[in-house]
C-alpha positions in Angstrom: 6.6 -11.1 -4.1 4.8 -11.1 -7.3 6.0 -9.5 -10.8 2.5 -8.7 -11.9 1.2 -6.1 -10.3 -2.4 -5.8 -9.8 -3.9 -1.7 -9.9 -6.7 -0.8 -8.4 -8.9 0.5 -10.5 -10.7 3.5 -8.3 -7.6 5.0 -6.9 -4.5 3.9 -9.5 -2.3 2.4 -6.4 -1.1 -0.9 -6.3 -2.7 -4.1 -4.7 -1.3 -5.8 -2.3 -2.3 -8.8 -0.1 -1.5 -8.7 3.5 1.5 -10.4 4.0 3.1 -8.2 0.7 2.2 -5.3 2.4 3.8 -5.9 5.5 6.7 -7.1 3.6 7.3 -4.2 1.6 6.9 -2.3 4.6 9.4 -4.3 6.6 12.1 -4.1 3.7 11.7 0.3 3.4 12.0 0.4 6.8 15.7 -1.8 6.7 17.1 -0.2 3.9 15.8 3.3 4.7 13.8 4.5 1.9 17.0 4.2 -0.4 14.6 3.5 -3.3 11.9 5.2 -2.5 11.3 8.8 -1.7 8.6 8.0 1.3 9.0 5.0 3.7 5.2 3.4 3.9 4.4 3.6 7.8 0.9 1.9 7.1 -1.4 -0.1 5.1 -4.9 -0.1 5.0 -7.5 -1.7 2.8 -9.3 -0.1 0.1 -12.8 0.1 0.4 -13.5 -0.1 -3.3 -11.5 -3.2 -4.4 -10.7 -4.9 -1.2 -6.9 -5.0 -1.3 -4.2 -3.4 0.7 -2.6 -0.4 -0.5 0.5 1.5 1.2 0.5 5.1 3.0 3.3 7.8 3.9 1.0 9.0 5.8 0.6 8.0 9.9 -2.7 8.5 10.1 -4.4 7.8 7.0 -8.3 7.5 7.2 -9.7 6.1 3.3 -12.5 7.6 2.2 -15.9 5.5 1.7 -16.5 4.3 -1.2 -18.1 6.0 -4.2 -19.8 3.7 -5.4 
């Protein structure tokens, strides 16, 4: 995974590509949300800067874009 972490500039959450999301998923879900507070259960991608970003949330719908 990368160091430098990319923010999106409409909502503040990190950028992911595809396969990073997945992977972060994956590795929450093994360890159990030891170092996090919420285990990601989905990814979806961001209608304002094209990227993936990472949901608690089951059944997360973005929002259109604003601009």
């Amino acid at each position: 995974m990368r160091d430098d972490k990319r923010i999106c500039p409409a909502s503040g959450k990190v950028c992911y590509s595809r396969a990073e999301a997945g992977a972060v998923m994956r590795t929450c879900k093994r360890y159990g949300g030891r170092f996090r507070k919420q285990i990601p259960k989905r990814a979806y991608v961001c209608p304002d800067c094209g990227c993936y970003h990472l949901t608690h949330w089951k059944n997360f719908v973005p929002k259109k874009s604003r601009f």
